[in-house]
Backbone bond lengths (Angstrom), bond angles and torsions (degrees), N, CA, C in turn:
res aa  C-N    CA-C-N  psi(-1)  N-CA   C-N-CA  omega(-1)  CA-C   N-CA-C  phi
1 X - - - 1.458 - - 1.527 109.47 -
2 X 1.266 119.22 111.52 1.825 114.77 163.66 1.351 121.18 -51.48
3 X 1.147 113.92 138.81 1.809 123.41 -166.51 1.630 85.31 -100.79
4 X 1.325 125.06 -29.59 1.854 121.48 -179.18 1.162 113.49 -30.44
5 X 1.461 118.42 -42.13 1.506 130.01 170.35 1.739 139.00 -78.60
6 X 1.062 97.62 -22.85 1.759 119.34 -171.02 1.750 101.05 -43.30
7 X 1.077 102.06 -172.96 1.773 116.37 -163.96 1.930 82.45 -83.75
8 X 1.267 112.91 -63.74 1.593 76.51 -169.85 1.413 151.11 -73.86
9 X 2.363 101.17 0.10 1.504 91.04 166.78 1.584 100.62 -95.96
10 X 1.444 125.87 40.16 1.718 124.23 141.41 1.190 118.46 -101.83
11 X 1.079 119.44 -32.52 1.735 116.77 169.33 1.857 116.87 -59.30
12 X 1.623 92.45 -42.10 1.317 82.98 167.80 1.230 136.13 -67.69
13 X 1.407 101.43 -27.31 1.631 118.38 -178.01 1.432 116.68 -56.98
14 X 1.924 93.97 -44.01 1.533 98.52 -178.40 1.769 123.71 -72.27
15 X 1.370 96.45 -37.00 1.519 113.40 173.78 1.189 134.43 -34.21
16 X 1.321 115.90 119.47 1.666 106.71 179.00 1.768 96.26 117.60
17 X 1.376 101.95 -44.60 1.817 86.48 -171.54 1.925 95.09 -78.14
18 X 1.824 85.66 176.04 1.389 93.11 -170.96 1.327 108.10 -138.80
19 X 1.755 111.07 19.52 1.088 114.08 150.09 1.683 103.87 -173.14
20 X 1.116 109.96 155.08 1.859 125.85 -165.72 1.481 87.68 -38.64
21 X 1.428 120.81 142.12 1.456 135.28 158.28 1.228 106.77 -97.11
22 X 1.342 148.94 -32.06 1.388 142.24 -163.70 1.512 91.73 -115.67
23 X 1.531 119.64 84.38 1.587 119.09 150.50 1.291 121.84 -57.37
24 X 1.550 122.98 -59.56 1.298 124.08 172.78 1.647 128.25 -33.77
25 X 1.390 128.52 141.31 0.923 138.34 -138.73 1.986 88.61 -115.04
26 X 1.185 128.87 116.63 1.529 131.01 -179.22 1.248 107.55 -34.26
27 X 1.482 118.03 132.15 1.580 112.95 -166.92 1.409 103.54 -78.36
28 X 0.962 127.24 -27.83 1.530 133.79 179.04 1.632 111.53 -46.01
29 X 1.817 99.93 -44.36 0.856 107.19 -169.58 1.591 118.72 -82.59
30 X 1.266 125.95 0.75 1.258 159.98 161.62 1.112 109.54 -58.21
31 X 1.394 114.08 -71.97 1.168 143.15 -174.45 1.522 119.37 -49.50
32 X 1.344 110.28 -48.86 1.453 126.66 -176.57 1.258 109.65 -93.62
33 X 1.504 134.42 -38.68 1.218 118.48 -152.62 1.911 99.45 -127.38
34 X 1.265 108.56 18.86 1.269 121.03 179.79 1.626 98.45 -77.04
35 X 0.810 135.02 -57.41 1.671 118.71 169.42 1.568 147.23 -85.73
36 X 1.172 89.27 23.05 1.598 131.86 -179.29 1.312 106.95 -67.11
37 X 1.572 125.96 156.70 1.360 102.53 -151.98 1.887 72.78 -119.66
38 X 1.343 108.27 151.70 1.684 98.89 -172.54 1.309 108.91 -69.35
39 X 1.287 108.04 165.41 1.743 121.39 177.09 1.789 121.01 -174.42
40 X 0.798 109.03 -122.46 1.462 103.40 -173.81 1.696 91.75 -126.13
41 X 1.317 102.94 151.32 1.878 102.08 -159.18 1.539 94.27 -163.79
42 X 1.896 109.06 121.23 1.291 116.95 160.43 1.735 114.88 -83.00
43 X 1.661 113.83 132.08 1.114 96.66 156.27 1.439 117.61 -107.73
44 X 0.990 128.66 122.64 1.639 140.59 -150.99 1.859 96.78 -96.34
45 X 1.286 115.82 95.91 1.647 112.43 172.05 1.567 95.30 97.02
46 X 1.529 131.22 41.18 1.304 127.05 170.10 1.468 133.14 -53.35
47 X 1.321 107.90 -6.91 1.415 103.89 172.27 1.754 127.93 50.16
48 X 0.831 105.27 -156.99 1.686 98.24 172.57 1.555 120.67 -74.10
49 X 1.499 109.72 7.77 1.495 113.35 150.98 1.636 113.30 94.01
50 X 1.088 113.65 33.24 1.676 109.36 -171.56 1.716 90.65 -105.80
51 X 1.114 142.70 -8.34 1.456 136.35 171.01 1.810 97.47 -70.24
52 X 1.459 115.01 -54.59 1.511 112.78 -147.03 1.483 88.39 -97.93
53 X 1.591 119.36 -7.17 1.705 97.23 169.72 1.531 90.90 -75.59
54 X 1.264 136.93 -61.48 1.659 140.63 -135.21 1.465 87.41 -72.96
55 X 1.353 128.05 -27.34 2.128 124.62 -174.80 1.812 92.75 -69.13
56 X 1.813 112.75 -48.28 1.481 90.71 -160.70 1.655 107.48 -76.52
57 X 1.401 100.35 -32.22 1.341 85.86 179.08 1.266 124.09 -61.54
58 X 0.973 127.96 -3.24 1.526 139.35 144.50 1.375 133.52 -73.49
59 X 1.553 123.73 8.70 1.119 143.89 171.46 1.496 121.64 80.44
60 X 1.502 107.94 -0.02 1.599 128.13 148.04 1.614 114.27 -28.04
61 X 1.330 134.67 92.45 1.491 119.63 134.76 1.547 134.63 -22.52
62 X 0.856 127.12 87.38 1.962 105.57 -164.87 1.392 101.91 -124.05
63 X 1.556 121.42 160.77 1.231 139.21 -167.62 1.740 85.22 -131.43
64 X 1.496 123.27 116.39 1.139 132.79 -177.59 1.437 104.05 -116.92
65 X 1.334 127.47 114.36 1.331 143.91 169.63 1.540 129.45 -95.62
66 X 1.258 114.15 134.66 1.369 101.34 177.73 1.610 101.12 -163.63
67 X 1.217 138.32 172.21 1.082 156.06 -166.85 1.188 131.10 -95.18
68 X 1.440 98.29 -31.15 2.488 121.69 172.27 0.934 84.27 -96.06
69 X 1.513 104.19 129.52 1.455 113.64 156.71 1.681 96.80 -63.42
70 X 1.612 121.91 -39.23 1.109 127.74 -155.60 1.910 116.89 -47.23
71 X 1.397 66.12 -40.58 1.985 94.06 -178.46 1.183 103.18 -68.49
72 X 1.620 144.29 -26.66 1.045 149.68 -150.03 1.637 102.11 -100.35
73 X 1.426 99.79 -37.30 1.487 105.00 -175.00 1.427 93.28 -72.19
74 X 1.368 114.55 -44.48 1.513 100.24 -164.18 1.904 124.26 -69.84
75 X 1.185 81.30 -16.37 1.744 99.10 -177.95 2.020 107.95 -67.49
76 X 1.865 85.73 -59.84 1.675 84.36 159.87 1.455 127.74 -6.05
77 X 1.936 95.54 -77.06 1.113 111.14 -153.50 1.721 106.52 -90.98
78 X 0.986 119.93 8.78 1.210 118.10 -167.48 2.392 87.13 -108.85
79 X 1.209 84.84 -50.63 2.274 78.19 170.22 1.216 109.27 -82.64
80 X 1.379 140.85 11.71 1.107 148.87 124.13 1.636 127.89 -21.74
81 X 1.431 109.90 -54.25 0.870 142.78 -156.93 1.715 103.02 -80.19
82 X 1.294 113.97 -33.05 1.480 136.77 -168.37 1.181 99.66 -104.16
83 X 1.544 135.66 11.49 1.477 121.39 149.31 1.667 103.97 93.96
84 X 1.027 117.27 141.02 1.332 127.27 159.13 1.728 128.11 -31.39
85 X 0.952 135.01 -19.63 1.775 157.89 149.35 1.720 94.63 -50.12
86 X 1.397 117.06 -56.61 1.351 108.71 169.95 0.864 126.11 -71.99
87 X 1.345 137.14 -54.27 1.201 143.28 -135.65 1.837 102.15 -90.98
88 X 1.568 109.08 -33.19 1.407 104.82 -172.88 1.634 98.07 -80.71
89 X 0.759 150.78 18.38 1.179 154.70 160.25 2.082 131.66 -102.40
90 X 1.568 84.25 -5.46 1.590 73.75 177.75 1.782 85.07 -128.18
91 X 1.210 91.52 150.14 1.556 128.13 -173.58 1.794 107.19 -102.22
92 X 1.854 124.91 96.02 1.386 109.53 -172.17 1.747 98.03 -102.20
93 X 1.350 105.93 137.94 1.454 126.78 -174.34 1.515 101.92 -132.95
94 X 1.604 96.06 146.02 1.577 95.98 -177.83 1.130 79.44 -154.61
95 X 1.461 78.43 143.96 2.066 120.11 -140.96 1.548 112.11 -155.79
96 X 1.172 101.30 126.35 1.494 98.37 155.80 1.406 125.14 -87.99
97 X 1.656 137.15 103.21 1.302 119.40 -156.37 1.670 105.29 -75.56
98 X 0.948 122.39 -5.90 1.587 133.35 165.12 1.407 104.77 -23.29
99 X 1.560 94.32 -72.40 1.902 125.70 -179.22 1.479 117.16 -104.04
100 X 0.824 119.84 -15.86 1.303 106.37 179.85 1.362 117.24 -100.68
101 X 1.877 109.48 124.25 1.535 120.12 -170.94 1.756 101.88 -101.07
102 X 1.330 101.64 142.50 1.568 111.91 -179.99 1.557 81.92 -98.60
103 X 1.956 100.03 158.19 1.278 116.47 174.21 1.290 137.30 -52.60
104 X 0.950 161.98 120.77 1.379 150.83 -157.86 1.617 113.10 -55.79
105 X 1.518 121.71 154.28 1.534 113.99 175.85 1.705 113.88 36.92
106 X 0.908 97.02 32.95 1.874 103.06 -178.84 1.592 110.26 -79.32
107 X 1.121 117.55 -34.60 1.951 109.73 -138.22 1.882 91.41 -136.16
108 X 1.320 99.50 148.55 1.732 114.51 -174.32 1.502 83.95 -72.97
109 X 1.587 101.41 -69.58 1.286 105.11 -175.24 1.090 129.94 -117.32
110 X 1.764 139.32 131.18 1.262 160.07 175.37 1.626 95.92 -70.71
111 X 1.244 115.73 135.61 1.453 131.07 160.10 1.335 124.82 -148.67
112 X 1.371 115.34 123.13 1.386 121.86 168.31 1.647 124.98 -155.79
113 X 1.492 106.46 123.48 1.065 114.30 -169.11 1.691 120.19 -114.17
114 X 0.982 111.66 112.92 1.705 128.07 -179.47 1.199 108.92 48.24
115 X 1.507 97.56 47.38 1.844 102.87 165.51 1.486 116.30 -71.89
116 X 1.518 115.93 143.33 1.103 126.88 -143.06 2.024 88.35 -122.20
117 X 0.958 105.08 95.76 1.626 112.53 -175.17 1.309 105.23 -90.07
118 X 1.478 102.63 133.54 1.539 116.22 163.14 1.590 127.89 -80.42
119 X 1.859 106.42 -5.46 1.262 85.99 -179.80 1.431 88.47 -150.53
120 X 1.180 134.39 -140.15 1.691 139.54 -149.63 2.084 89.00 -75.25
121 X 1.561 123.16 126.17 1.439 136.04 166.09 1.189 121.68 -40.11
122 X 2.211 91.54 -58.59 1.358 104.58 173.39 1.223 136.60 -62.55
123 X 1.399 115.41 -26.02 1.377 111.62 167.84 1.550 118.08 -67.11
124 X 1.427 101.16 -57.63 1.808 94.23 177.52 1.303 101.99 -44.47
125 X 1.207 128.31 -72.89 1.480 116.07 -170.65 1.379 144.08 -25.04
126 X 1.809 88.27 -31.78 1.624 112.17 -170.76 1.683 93.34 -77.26
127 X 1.482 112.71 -41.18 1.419 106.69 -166.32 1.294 107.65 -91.68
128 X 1.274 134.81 -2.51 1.883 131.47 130.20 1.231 128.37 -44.49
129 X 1.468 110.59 -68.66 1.387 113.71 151.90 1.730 123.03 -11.88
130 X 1.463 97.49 -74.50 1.697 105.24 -168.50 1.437 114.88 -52.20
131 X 1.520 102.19 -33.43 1.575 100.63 -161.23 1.754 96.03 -88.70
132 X 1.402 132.20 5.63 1.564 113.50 165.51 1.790 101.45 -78.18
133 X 1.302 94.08 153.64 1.537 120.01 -179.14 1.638 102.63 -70.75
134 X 1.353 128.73 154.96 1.069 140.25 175.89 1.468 93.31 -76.05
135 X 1.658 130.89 124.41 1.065 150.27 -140.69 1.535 135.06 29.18
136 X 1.486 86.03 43.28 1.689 111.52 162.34 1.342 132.69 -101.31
137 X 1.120 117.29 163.01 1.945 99.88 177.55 1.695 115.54 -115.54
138 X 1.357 117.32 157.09 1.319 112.07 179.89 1.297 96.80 -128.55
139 X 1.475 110.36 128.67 1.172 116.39 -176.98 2.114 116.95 -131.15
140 X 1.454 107.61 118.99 1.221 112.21 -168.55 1.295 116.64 -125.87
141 X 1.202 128.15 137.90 1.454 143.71 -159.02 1.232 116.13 -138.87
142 X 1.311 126.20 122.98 1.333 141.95 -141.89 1.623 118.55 -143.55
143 X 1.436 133.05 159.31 1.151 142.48 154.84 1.603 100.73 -67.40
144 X 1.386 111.75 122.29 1.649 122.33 170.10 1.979 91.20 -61.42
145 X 1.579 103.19 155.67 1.457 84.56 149.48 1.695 139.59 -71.96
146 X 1.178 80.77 -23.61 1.763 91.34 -177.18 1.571 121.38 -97.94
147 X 1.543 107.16 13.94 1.512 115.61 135.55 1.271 151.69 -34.78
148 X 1.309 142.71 105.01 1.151 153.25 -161.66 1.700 104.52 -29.56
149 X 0.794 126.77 -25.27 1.478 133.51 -127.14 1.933 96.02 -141.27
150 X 1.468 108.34 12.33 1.495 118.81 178.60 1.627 106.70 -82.66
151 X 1.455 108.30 -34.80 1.596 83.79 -160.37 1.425 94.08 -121.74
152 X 1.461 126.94 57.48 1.430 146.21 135.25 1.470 110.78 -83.78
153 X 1.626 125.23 -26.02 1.376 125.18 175.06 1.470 124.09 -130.11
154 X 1.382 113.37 41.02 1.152 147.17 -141.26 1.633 82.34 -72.78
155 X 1.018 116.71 -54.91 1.738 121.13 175.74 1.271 112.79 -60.12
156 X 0.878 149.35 36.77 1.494 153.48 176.96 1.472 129.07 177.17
157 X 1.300 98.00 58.61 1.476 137.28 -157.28 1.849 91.68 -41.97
158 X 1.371 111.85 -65.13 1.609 117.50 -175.54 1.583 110.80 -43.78
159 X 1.055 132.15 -16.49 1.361 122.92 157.26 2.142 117.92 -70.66
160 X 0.906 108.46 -3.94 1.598 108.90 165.18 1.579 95.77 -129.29
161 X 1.544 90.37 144.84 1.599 105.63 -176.12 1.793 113.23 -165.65
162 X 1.308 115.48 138.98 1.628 104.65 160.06 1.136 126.00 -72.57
163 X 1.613 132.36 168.44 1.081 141.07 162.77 1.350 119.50 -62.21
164 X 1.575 113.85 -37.12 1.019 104.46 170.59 1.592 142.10 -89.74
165 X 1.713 96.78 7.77 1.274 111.17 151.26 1.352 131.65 -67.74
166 X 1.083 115.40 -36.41 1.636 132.23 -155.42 2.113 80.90 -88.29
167 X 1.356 137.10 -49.55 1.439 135.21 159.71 1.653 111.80 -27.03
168 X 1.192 105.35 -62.03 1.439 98.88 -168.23 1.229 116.30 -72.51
169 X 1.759 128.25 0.47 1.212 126.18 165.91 1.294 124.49 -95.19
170 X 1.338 111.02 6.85 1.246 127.31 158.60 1.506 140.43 -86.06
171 X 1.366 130.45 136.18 1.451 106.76 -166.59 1.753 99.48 -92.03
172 X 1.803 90.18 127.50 1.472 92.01 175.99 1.205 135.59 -57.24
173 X 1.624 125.49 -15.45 0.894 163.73 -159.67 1.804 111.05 -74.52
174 X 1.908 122.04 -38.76 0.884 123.36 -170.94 1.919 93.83 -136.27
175 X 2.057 113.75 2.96 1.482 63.08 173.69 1.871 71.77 -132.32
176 X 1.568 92.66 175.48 1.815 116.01 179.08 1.835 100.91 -109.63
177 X 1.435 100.07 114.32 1.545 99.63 175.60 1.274 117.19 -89.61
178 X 1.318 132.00 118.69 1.287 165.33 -171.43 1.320 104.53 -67.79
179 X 1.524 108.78 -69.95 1.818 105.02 -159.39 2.009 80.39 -141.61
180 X 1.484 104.43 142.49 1.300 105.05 176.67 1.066 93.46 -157.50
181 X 1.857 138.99 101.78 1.459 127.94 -162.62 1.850 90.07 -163.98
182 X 1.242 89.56 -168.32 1.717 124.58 169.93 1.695 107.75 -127.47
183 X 1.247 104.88 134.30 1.376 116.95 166.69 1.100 125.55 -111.99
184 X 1.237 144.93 136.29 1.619 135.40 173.03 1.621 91.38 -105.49
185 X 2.052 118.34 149.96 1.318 120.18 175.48 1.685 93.61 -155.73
186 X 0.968 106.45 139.06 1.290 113.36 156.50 1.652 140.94 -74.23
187 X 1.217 110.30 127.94 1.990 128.63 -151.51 1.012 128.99 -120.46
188 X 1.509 138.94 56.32 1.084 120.14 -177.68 1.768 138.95 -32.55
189 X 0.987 128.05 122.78 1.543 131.50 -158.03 1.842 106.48 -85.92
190 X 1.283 112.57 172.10 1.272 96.86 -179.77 1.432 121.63 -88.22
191 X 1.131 104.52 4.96 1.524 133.10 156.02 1.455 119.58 -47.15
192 X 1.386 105.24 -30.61 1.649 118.64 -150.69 1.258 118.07 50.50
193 X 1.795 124.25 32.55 1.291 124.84 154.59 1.971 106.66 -96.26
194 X 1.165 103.62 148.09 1.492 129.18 170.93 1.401 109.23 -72.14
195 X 1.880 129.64 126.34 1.013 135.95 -158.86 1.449 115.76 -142.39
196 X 0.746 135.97 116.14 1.924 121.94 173.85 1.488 102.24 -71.94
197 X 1.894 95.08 130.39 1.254 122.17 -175.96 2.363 98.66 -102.66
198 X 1.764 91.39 112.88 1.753 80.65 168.14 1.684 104.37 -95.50
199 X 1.299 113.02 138.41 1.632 111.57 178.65 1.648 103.97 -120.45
200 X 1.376 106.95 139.38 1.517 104.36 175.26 1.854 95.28 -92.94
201 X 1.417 116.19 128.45 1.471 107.77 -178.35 2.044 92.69 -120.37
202 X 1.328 101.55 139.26 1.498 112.04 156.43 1.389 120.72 -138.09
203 X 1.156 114.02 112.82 1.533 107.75 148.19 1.571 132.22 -120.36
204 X 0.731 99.57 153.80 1.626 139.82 -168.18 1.109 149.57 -115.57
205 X 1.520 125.50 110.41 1.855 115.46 -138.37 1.964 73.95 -135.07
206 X 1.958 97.24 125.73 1.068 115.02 -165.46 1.452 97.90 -82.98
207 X 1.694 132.80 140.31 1.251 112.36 175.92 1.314 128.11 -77.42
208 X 1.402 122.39 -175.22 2.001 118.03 -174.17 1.844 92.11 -85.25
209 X 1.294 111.11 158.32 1.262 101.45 168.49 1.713 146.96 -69.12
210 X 1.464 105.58 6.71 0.944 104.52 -137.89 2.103 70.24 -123.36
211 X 1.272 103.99 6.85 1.666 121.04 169.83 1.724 103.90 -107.33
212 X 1.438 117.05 -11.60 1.227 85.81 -173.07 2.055 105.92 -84.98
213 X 1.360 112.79 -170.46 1.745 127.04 172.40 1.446 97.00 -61.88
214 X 0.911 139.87 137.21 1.350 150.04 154.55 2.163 90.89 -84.37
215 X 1.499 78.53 155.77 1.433 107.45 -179.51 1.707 105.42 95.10
């Protein structure tokens, strides 16, 4: 298991600021779940919280997880900011997604974006997967491999991945793939130089049961 990732190089990461730096909400996540009809929604690796503020303010229920408390405080205070309409609606949990399993068939929508796993992908994934509802979607967003930004974590290969990897660990059988691609976006760096961002994006709308193979 790589320790590169563990709770304390995120605490450190988060530490020191004194309020969320990444307000913006993942465009992907814009992108995909902007016409989504609201419901109850994990964000899996919430970070300083601009995915599960932009879901409630969209009338999303969400259970936002993450691993820094640090990040957690900052997320607080950053849907704080958006008034009570937000805030009673998101749920903050701190989690190691390593170990920690969400309920089964729980959530409309699954979300996770460039979570950085300490131990096997596929498994977390599998236990994202499980917990969307039979006509829910799971939607995951990733470092392409051939992203700018690959061989800064060159040791921890499971943080870059295709879309059409993350498909074949799915049984075709119960889900319908929606979007299975590469994206290129543009990123300002902390440099304040401009960068092309490649993203592996999938989503995934779990079928009703009565669609899945019998036997």
């Amino acid at each position: 298991m790589s320790e590169q990732f563990d709770q304390a190089f995120w605490e450190e990461r988060y530490r020191g600021r004194t309020v969320a730096c990444g307000t913006q909400p993942n465009p992907q996540l814009v992108a995909e779940a902007a016409e989504l009809v609201p419901g109850s929604a994990l964000d899996a690796g919430c970070g300083e919280g601009a995915d599960a503020v932009w879901l409630a303010s969209r009338g999303w229920q969400v259970t936002a997880v993450d691993i820094a408390a640090t990040a957690l405080c900052h997320a607080r205070e950053h849907a704080e900011t958006f008034g009570f309409e937000v805030t009673s609606r998101i749920d903050w949990v701190q989690a190691d997604l390593t170990s920690w399993t969400p309920a089964e068939e729980c959530f409309d929508l699954v979300s996770t974006h460039y979570v950085h796993a300490t131990a096997s992908r596929g498994a977390l994934f599998d236990r994202l997967a499980a917990s969307v509802v039979p006509g829910g979607t799971l939607l995951i967003v990733g470092h392409h491999p051939s992203d700018p930004t690959t061989g800064s974590h060159a040791a921890t290969p499971d943080v870059h991945f295709t879309a059409e990897e993350i498909v074949a660990e799915l049984d075709p059988g119960r889900w319908d793939i929606v979007v299975a691609e590469t994206r290129t976006r543009s990123a300002t760096g902390h440099d304040g130089h401009e960068t092309i961002i490649r993203d592996a994006v999938l989503r995934a709308r779990k079928r009703h049961r009565d669609q899945w193979p019998s036997g």
